[in-house]
Each structure stands twice: as C-alpha cells, then as structure tokens.
C-alpha positions as CSV (number, residue, x, y, z in Angstrom):
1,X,0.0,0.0,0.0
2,X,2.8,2.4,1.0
3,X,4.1,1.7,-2.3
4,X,1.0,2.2,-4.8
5,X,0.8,5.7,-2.2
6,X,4.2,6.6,-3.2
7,X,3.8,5.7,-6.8
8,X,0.2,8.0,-7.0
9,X,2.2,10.7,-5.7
10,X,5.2,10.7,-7.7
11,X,2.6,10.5,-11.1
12,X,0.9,13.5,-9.4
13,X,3.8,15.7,-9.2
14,X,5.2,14.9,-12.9
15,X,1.8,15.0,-14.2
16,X,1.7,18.8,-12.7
17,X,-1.3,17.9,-10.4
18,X,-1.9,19.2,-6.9
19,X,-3.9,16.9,-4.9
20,X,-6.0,19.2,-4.3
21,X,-7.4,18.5,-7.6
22,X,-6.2,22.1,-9.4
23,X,-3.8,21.7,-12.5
24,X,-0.7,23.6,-11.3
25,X,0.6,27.2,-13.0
26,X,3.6,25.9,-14.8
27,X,5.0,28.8,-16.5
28,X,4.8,29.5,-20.3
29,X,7.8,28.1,-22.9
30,X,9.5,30.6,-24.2
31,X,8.2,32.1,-27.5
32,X,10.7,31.8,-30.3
33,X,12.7,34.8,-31.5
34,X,10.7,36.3,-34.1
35,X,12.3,38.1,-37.1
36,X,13.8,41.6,-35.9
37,X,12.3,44.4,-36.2
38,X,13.6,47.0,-37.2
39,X,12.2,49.9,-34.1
40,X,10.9,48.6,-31.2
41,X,8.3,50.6,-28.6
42,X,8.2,49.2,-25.4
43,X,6.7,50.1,-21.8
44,X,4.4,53.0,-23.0
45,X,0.8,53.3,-22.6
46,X,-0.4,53.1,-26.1
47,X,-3.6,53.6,-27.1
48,X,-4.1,52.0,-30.8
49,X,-7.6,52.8,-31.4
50,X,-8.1,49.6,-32.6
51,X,-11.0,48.2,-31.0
52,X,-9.8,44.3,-30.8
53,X,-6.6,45.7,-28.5
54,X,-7.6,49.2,-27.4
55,X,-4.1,49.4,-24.9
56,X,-0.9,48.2,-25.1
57,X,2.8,48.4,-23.5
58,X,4.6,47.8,-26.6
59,X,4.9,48.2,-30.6
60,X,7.3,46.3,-33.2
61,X,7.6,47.9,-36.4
62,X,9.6,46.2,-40.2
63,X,9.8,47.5,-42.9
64,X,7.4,50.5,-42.4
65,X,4.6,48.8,-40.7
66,X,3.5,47.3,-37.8
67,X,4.2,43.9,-36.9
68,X,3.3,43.5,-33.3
69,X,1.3,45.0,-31.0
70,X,1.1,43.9,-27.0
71,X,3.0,43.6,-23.6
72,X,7.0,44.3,-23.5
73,X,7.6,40.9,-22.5
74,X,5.7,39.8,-25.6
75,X,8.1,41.7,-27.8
76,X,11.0,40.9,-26.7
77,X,11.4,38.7,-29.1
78,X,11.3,41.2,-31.9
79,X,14.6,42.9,-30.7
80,X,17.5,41.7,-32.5
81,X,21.1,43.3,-32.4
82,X,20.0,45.8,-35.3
83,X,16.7,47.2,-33.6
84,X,16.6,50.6,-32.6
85,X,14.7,50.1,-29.0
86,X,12.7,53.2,-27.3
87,X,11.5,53.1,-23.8
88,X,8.8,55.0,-23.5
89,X,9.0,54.7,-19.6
90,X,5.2,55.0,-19.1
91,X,4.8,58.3,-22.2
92,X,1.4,57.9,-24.0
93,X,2.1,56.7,-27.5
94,X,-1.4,57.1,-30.5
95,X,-1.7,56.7,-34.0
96,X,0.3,59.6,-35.7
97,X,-2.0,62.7,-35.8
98,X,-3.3,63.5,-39.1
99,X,-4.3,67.0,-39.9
100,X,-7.6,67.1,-41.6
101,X,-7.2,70.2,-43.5
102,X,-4.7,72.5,-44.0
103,X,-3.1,74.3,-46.6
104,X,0.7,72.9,-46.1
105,X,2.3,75.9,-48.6
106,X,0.7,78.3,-46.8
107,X,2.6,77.4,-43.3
108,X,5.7,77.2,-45.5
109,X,4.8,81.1,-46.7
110,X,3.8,82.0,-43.0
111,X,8.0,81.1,-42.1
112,X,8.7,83.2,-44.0
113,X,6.5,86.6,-44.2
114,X,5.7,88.7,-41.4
115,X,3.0,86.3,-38.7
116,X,0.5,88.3,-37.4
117,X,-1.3,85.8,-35.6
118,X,-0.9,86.8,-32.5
119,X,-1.2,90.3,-32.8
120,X,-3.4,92.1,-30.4
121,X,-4.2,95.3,-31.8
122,X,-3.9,97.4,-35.2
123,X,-1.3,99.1,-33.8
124,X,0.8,96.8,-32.8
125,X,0.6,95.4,-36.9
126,X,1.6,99.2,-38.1
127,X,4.4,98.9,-35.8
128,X,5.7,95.6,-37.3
129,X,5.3,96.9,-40.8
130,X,7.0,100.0,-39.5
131,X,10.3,97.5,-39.1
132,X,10.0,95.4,-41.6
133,X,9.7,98.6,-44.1
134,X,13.6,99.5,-42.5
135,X,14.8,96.3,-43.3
136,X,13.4,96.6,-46.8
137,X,14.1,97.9,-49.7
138,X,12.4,101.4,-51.2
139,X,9.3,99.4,-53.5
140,X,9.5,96.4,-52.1
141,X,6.8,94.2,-50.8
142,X,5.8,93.9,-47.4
143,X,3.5,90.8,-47.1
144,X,1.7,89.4,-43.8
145,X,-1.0,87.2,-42.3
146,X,-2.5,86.7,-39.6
147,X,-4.5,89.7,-38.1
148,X,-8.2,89.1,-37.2
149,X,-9.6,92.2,-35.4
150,X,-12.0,89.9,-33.3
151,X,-9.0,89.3,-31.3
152,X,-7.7,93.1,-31.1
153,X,-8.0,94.2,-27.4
154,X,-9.3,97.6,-29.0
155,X,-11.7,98.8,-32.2
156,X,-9.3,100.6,-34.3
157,X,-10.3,104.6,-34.8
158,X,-11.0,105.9,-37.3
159,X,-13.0,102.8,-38.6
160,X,-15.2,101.1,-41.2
161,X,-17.4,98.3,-40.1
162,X,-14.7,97.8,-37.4
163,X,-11.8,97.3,-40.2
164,X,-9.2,100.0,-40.0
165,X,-8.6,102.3,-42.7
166,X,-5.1,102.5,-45.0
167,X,-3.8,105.8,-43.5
168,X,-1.7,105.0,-40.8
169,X,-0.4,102.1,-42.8
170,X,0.3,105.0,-45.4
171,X,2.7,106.6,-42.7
172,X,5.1,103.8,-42.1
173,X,5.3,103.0,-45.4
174,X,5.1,105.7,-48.1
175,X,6.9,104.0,-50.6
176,X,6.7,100.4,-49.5
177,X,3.4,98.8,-51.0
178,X,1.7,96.6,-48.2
179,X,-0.5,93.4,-48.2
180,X,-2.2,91.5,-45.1
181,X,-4.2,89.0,-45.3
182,X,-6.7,88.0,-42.9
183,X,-5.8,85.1,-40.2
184,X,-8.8,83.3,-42.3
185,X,-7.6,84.1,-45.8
186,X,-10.6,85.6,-47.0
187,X,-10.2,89.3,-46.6
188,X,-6.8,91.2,-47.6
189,X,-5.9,94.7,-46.0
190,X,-3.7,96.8,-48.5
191,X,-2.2,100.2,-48.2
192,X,-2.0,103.1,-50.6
193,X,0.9,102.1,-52.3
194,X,-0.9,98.9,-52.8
195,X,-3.9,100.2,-54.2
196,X,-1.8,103.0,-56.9
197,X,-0.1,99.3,-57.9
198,X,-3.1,97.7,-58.2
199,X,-5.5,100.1,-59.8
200,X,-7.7,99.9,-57.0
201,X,-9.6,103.6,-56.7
202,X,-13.0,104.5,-56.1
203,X,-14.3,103.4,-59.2
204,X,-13.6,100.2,-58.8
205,X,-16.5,97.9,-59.1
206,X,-16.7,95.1,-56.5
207,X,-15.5,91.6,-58.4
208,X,-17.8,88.7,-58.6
209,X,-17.5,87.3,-55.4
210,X,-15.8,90.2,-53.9
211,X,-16.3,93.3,-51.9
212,X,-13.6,96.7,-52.1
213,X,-14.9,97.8,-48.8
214,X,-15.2,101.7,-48.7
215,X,-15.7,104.4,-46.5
216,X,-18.9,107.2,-46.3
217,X,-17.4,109.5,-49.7
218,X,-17.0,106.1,-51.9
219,X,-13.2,105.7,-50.7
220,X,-11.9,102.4,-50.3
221,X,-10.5,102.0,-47.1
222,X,-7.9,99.2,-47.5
223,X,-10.1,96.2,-46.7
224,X,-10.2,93.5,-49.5
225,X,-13.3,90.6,-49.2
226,X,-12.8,87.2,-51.0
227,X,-12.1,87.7,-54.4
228,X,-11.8,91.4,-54.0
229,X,-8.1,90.1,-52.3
230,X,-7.4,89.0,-56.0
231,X,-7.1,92.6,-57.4
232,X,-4.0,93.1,-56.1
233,X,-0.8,93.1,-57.9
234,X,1.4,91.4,-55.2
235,X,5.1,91.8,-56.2
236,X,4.2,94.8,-58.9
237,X,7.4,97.0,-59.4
238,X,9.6,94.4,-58.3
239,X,11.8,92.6,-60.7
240,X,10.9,89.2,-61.7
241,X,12.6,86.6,-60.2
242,X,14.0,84.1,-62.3
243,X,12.8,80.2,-62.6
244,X,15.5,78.9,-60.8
245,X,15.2,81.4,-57.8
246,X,10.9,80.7,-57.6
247,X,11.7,77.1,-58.0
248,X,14.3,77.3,-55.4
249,X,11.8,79.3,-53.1
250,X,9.2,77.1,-53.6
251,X,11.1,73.8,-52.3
252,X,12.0,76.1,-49.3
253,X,8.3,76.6,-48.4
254,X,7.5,72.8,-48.7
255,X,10.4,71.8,-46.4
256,X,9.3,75.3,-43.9
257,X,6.0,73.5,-43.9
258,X,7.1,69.7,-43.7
259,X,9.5,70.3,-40.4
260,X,6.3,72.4,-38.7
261,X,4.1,69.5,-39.4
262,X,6.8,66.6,-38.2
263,X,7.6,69.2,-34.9
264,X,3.8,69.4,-33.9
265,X,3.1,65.1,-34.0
266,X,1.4,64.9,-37.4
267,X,2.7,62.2,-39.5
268,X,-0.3,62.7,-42.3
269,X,-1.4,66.2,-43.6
270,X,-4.4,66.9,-45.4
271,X,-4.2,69.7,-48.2
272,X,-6.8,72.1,-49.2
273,X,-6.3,73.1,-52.1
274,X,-3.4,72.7,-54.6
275,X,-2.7,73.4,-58.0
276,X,-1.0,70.8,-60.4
277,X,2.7,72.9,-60.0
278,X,2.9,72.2,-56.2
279,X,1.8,68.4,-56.6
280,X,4.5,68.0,-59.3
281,X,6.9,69.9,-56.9
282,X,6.4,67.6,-54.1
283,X,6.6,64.4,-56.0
284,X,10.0,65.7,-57.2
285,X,10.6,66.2,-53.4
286,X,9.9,62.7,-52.4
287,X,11.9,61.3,-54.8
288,X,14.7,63.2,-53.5
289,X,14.0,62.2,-49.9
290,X,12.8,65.2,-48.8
291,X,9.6,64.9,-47.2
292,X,8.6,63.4,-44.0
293,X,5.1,64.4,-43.6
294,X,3.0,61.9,-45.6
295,X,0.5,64.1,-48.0
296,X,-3.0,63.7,-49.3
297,X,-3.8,66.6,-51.5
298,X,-7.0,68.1,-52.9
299,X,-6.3,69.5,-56.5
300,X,-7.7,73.1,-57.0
301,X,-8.4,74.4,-60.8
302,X,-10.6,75.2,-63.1
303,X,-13.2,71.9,-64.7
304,X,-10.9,73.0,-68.0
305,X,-7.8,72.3,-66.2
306,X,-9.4,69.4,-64.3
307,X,-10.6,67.4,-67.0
308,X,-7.6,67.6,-69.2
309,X,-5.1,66.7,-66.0
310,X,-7.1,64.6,-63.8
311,X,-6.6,61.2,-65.3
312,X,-2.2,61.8,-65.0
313,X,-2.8,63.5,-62.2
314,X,-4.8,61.4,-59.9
315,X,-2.2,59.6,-57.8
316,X,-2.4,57.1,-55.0
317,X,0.2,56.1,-52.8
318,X,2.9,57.3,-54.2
319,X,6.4,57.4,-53.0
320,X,5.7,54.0,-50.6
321,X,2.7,55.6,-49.1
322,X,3.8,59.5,-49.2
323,X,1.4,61.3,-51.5
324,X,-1.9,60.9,-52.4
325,X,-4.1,63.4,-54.7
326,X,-7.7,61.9,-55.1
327,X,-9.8,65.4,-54.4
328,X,-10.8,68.1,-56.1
329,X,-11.5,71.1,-54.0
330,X,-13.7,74.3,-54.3
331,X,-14.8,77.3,-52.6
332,X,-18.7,78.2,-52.0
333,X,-18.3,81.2,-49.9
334,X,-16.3,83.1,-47.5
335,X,-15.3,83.3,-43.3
336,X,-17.7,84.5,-40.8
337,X,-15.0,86.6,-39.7
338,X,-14.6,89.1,-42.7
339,X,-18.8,88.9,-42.9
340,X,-18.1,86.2,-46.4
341,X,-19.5,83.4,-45.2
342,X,-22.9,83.0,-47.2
343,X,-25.7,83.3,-44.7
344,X,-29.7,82.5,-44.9
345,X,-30.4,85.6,-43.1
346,X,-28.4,88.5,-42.6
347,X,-25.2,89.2,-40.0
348,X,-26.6,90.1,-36.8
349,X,-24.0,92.6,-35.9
350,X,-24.0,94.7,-39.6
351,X,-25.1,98.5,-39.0
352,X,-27.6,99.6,-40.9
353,X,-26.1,102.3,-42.2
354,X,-23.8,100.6,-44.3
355,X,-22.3,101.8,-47.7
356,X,-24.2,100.7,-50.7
357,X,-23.4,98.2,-52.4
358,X,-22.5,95.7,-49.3
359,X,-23.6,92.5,-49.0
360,X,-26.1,91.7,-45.7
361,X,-25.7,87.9,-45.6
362,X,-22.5,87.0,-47.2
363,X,-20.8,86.8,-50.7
364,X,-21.0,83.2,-52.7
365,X,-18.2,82.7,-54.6
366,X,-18.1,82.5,-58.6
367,X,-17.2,78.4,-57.9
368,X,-21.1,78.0,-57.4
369,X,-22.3,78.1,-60.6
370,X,-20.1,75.9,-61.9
371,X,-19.8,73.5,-58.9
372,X,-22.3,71.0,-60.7
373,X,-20.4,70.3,-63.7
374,X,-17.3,69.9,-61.0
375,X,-19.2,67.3,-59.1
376,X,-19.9,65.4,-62.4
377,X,-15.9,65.6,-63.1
378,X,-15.7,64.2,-59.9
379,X,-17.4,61.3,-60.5
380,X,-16.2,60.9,-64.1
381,X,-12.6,60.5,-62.6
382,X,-13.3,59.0,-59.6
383,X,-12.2,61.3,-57.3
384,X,-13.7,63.1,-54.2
385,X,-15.0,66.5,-53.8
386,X,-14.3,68.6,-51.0
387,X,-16.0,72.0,-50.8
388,X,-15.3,74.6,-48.5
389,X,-19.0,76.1,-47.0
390,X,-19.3,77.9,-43.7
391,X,-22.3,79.5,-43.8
392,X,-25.5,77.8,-43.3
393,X,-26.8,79.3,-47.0
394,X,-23.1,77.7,-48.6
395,X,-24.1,74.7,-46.6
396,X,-27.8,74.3,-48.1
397,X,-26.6,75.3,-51.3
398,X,-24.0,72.9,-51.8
399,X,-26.0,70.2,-49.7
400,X,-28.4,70.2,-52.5
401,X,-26.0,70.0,-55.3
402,X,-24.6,66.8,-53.6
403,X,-28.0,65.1,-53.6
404,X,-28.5,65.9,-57.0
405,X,-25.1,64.0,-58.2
406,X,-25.8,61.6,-56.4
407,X,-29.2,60.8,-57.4
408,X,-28.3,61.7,-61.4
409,X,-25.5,59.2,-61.3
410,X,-27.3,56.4,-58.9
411,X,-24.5,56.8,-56.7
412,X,-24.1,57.3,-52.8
413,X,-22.0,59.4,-50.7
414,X,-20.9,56.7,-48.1
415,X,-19.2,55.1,-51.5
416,X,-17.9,58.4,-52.8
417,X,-17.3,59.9,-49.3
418,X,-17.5,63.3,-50.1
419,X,-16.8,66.2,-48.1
420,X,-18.0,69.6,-46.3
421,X,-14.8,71.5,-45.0
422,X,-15.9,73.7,-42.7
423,X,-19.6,73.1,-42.3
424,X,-18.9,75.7,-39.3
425,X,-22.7,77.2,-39.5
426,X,-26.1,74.9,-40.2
427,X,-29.5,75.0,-40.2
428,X,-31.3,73.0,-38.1
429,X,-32.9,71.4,-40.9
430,X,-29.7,70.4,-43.1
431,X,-27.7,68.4,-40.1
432,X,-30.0,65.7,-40.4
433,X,-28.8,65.6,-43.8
434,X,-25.4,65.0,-43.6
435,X,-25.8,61.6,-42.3
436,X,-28.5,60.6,-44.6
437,X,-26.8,61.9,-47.5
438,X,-23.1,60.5,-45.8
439,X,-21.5,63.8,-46.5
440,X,-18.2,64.0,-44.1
441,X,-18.2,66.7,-41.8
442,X,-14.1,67.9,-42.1
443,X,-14.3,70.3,-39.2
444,X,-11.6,72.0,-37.0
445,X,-12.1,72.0,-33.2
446,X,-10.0,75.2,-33.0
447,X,-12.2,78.0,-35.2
448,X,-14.7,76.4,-32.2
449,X,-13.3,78.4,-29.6
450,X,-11.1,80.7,-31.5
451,X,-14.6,82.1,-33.2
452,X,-16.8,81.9,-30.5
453,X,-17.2,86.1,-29.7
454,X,-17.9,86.8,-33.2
455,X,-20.1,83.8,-33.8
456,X,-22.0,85.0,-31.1
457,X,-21.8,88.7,-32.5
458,X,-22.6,87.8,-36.2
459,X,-25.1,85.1,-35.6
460,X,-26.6,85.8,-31.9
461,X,-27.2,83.5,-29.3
462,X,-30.3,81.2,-31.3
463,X,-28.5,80.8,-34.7
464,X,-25.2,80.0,-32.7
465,X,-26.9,77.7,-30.3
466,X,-28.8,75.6,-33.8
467,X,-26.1,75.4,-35.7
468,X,-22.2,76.3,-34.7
469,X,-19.7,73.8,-34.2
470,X,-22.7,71.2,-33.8
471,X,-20.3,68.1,-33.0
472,X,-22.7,65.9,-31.1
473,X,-25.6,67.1,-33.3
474,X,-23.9,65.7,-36.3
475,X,-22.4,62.6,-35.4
476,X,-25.9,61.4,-34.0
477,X,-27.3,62.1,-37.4
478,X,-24.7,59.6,-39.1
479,X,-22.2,61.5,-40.1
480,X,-18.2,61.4,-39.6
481,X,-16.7,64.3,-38.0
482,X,-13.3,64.8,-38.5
483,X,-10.9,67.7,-37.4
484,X,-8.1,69.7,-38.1
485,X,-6.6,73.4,-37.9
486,X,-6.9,75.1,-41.6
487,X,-3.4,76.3,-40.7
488,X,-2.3,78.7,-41.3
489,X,-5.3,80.1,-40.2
490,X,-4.8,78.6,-36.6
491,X,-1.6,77.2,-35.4
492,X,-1.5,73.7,-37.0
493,X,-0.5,72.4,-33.6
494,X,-3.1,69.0,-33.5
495,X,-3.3,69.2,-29.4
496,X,-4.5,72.8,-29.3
497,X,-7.4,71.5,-31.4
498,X,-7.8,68.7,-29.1
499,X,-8.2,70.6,-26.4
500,X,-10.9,72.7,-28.0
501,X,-12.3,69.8,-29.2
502,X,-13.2,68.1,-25.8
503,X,-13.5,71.5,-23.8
504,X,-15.3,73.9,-26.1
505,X,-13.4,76.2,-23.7
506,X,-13.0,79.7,-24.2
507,X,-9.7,81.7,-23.0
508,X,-11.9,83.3,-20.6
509,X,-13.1,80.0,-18.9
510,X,-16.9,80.4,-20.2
511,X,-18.0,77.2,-22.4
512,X,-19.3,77.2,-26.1
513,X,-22.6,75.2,-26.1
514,X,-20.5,72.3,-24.0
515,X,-23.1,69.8,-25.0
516,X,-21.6,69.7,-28.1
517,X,-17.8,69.0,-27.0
518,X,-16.6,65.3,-27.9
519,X,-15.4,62.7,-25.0
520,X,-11.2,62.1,-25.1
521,X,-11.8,59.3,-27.2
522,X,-14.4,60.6,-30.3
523,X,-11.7,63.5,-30.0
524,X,-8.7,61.3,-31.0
525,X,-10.5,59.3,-33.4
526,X,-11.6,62.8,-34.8
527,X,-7.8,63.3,-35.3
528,X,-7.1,60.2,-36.2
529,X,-8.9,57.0,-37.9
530,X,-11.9,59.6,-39.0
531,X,-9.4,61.9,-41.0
532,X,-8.0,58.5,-42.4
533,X,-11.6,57.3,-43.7
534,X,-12.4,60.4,-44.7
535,X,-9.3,59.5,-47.6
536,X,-10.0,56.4,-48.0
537,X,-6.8,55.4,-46.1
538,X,-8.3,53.6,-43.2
539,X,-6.9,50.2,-44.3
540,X,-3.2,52.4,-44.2
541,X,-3.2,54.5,-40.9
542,X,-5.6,55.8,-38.0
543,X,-5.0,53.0,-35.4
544,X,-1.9,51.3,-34.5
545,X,-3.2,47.8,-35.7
546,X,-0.5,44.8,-37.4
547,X,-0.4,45.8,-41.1
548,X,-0.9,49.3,-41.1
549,X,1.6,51.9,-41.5
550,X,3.8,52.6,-38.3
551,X,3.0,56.2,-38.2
552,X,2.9,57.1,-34.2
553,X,3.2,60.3,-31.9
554,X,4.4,60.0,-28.4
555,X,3.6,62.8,-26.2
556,X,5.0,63.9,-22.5
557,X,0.9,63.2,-21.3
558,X,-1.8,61.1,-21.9
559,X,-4.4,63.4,-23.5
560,X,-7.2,60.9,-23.1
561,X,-7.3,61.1,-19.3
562,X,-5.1,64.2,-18.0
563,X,-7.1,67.0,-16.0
564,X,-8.9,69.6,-19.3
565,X,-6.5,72.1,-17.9
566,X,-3.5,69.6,-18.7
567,X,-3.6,68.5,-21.7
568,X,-2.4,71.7,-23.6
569,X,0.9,71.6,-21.6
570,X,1.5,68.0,-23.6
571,X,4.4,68.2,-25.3
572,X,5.9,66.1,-28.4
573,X,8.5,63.5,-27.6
574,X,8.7,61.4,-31.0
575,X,6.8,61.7,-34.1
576,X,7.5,58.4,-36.1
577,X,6.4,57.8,-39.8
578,X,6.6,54.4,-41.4
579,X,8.9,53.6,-38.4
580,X,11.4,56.2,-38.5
581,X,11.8,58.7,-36.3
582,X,11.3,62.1,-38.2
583,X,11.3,64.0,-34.9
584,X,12.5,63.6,-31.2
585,X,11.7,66.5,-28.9
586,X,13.9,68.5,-26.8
C-alpha cells in the first residue's frame, strides 16, 4: 500500500497535479525569436484605437509597418542586435496625428512673411510693418498674415465696419506697398501704395464674389473681401525673379512647412487646395527624400484644367505611401469673420447704415455656378470632392448639389465619401442631412473656440446655439466628423485642437454650447482614424493595428485622461512615420 501511495504521488507531481485537484501554474515556454524588427516601442501606454486591443505596452515595427502590437515581455522577441529600442518609460504613444485640413504651402509662406497671428491690436501690426519697411528695400513688398480684429483688445479709430482704414499704414510705409491677409484668408488689407499698384480707386467695381470695402465718400479703405483680395498686384514693381530662384523658393516653403508639421506630431497632412505645379513639386521632393510628412492633396483648378489633368494627375500612394491626390476642391463662400461666409439671413451685428453696395448675408463665390459640372468631373474621374462652405446658405446650397449628383448618377456618398470642409454654420434642418446623404463633416475643433465672440456677434445666441460647431448634433445624425486646424489660419499644432475639441473652452473660462464638446476618445478618433476614412486610407493608418503603416506620436501626457487644464501643456517627444523617427523633442 505504501508503495501504490508513493507511486500515485510521484505521477501527481510529474503529471503537474496538486492533490487538491487544481492543474498547477507551470510557466509558459518561451516564444521563439521572431524576425527583428527593425524599431521597437516598449513600456508605453499606447492607445491604438483599434477596438480588438484598445491598450498596449509595446509596438514592433519592419519595414514600415507594424508587426506586433502587446506587452513588452511579448516583444521581446522582436529585438535583435540591429533594432533601434525606445522606452517610453510609461509616455502615451497614439496613431500619428493627421491634420484634416490644411493648406501645407501656406505654413511654408507664414515662415517666411511677417506672422500676425498673434497680434493684439492694429497698432501693434503698423508697428511691425514700420520694421519690416527698415529692413526693406524702397518698392519692395511687405507681405503678412495673420491679423483678425475679433481678437484686437481695442476697435481701431478711425473705422469702417470695425476694419481700420489705409492711413496709418500710409505713414510707415510711403513707398513700400503693403498686403495683409486676414488670419482666415478671405479678406486682404492693403495700403496706398498697394492700391496705386493695383488700380484699386474708387471706381472700382466690386469683383464677382468680392467686396472693395469703402468708406462714407466712396473711398476704399484698404479692406479687401474674397475675391476682391485677387485685385491686387502682389510683387508689382519688383523685378521678376528668375525660374531657378521661384523654384528654389518654392522647395524652401515645402520643407518650412514639412518640419512644422513633423515638430507638432502629425505624420499625415491633409491639403486644401493645390494646383498641379505644387503636386509635381512635391513628388520631385519625395523622390529626392525630402519629405517626412505623408501628403494627401486636394487639387484646385478650373473643370478645363481638371478634365484635361485629372486622369495623369490622380495619384495614389505614391512614394511608398507619401502622397496621395484623389480630391478636387472648391470654394462656395467666405469666413464668418470678414462677414463672407454666405448666410440664410443677414449678419446680426451689420449696421444699418452701411455703404451701398455691401452684402447683408455674405458673398457666394463665382465656384457655385459651376460646382455642378465639378461634381460630375468628380465622378467621371473617380475622385472626391471637397468644398469649403461655412455659412448655413453655402451649406444648403452645396448640400443640395450633392444630392443631386448623387441621385443623377445612382451613386451614394458613403461610397464616394465626399466632403464639407468647414460646415462651421447649419440649419437645423440640413444636419440631419449629412448623415443621410453620408456627407463628411471635415471640421476643426480650433475655429470652435477661436470664433466663439464673433459667432455670437454675427449670428446671436439662437442661430449660434442651432447650428455652430454642432459636433454631437452631427455625429448622432450619421455623419463622420473629422478635425483639423486650416493652418495657417490657426496654429497647425493638433493638441490645441484637441483641447478645444473636448473643452469647447474659451480663454476666458466660459464654455461654447459644451453639449456639443466630444469625450477624449471621439476627440482622437476625430484626429485620427476619422481623417484617415475620410481619404480612404483607413486600411493604411488611424490605429496602431498589425499591417498598417507605423505612423505614431508619443507625447509627454496622456491626453485621453489628464485633467482639461492639462492637456495643452502636452508636449511632443517622437513623431515616427513608417517607423522612423522624423522628430525627437527637446
């Protein structure tokens, strides 16, 4: 008996038994060493967006893409003696920002202009012009952007509509013509120089589109609207510059633009609005390794120029994934800042005394007349169509035109995915609309905030309330919201529009309609796997998932769960595209 005891016991304890009935907790065998990879992530807390493993500790990327996903202990077996390792030690790691619209040459430009954007009053822009006019030569240009007089602590005297007038410009710089554009781009202030360069005098008839704002006697005060901005001469009197040198100045904006981009997290940029020279330019960029920011590009021309270049231009994935140009873009109207955007009842805020002539709910642009035949050149070349429209009448208006494509050509716009950048003010009766028609909502959390005073002053409080910045509202009626910055209206730093995103904050502390603010998560994927559907890139980027690109940011803070008042101070540590690191904070 002692010995058939002995014998049971013995099997029990190779068998891995207890006799307590239990199997035992034998540790794992080792997992065999994988393949190296070539950058390894480990002991982060990364949020992939990717709803089958929402969190992980660690990321292995080959070859441009992700291979692994999972604990550190996991991938320790993708480190081999070639892998470039990166502790995180506990930093929050995402899917690489993408910026949902911005016009990339246009930051490029800012670099290297004068940058108003942070002016705070009129004076303090005369002042800058006043140096920049010392440094200059006598008839040279001095060009700027970035003034909105929303933001000025004071109304400028004397005054039309609020706008300053050219005078004191005048004084600082005689000889020197001057042009600023607004921080939106749709409104240009010019100074007498300008206007004797341009032909602008009191004759001159407002363009279509357009507005020469003047004073009481039929003067024009310096204020350009929308198209009106295209009357002037910019670089008149200069001498021309040569091919080489614009060439030469052009590559210098693109790479301005590309280190902003890399610097601020984004790995994919959105462009508004390009013409067929810049796409060309940055191919030839690519192929000489010098671009880092990954590029999808909306192609702006006429339906001439688009029907004759479309089928060489249209482009996807070129460069191993660096450029993509599968929109068309077009203007309906202008900002709500410079009174452009195209309204369904008039500004709120316009006096009634106002010269003759302006216009009391907005200015369409030209592009509207023509944007059917665009939208049939869209489908023709299979490409998607991307219309700025910020006022709720642009909004309508171009609303309808969609429907009518659609319906003329059996299609639907969940298949084409075509888009509303902006879509800033609507109706209450055409945000239902967007989800049934499955027009995408490409929105930027920053105008939110940034615009909330002079929503409130050119709307009031009930057409601000229906219609402004109506997150929530949209995405409950089916539609994808996505965001962005428009840079250079706005800095084209992502977390800034983040934090408006999810605080609706203002810098005074009051909230903007909060009920329409997004939780941490819907304001990542906002930034994230929406912009990349939005492109039809969602099989390529917007979650860290095995397969996709290896496009991450790593940040100093987790943004999805810091304090509101927290997560602006997040800074950049890594920005990473296709498993390189393109930028390493200080």
């Amino acid at each position: 008996m002692r010995l058939i005891t002995a014998a049971v016991l013995l099997a029990a304890v190779i068998g891995g038994v207890h006799l307590t009935g239990h199997a035992s907790q034998a540790p794992p065998p080792p997992q065999a060493q994988a393949e190296p990879a070539d950058l390894v992530l480990r002991n982060g807390r990364i949020v992939t967006l990717d709803d089958r493993a929402p969190e992980a500790q660690a990321l292995a990327a080959r070859g441009g893409r992700i291979v692994a996903v999972g604990t550190t202990a996991d991938l320790a077996r993708y480190v081999g003696p070639n892998t470039q390792v990166i502790d995180l030690n506990g930093q929050f790691a995402m899917p690489g920002f993408i910026e949902g619209h911005g016009h990339f040459t246009g930051i490029g430009e800012g670099k290297l202009n004068l940058d108003l954007m942070n002016t705070k009053s009129w004076d303090e822009i005369v002042h800058m012009v006043a140096e920049a006019v010392e440094k200059a030569k006598p008839g040279q240009w001095i060009v700027g952007r970035g003034w909105h007089q929303e933001k000025w602590t004071s109304t400028p005297a004397p005054n039309v509509e609020g706008f300053p007038t050219h005078e004191s410009l005048d004084k600082v710089a005689p000889n020197n013509p001057v042009v600023l554009t607004h921080a939106s781009g749709h409104a240009s202030f010019v100074n007498a120089k300008a206007m004797e360069l341009s032909n602008i005098t009191k004759d001159t008839a407002n363009p279509r589109g357009g507005e020469v704002l003047k004073d009481k006697d039929g003067n024009p005060t310096g204020l350009l609207r929308e198209s009106a901005s295209g009357l002037v001469r910019n670089g008149a009197g200069e001498p021309t510059p040569t091919a080489a040198d614009a060439d030469a100045r052009a590559r210098r904006v693109l790479e301005l633009a590309d280190k902003e981009a890399i610097s601020k997290g984004i790995t994919s940029f959105q462009d508004a609005g390009s013409g067929f020279d810049v796409i060309n330019r940055v191919k030839s960029m690519i192929d000489q390794g010098r671009m880092n920011v990954r590029l999808w590009m909306m192609i702006r021309s006429s339906n001439a120029s688009l029907r004759q270049n479309l089928p060489v231009a249209r482009t996807i994935g070129y460069g191993n994934n660096m450029l993509t140009v599968r929109a068309i873009k077009v203007t309906s109207d202008g900002a709500l800042g410079s009174r452009g955007a195209w309204l369904l009842e008039p500004y709120a805020d316009l006096p009634e005394n106002v010269p003759a002539g302006t216009s009391r709910t907005g200015l369409p642009s030209a592009a509207v007349a023509s944007l059917p035949e665009t939208a049939q050149i869209a489908v023709d070349q299979n490409m998607q169509l991307c219309v700025h429209a910020i006022g709720d009448r642009a909004n309508r208006e171009v609303l309808n035109i969609y429907e009518d494509a659609f319906k003329k050509n059996a299609k639907n716009g969940k298949e084409l995915r075509w888009r509303m950048e902006h879509a800033q003010h609507l109706s209450a009766a055409d945000i239902p609309r967007f989800g049934q028609l499955g027009v995408i909502a490409s929105m930027q959390g920053i105008h939110c905030t940034s615009d909330a005073i002079s929503v409130l002053q050119r709307l009031g409080e009930k057409r601000a309330e229906e219609g402004a910045y109506v997150w929530q509202k949209l995405m409950k009626s089916g539609a994808l919201v996505t965001n962005g910055t428009d840079a250079p209206v706005e800095d084209v730093d992502p977390i800034a529009s983040y934090y408006a995103t999810v605080t609706r904050k203002l810098t005074d502390g009051r909230v903007f309609y909060g009920d329409q603010k997004m939780s941490r998560i819907e304001g990542l994927r906002s930034y994230t796997i929406n912009n990349a559907i939005a492109a039809f890139e969602e099989d390529l980027k917007g979650s860290l998932t095995v397969g996709k690109l290896a496009d991450v940011t790593v940040l100093t803070k987790d943004i999805t769960t810091v304090p509101d008042d927290q997560i602006r101070t997040a800074k950049v540590v890594y920005t990473i595209v296709g498993g390189k690191v393109v930028y390493k904070g200080q």
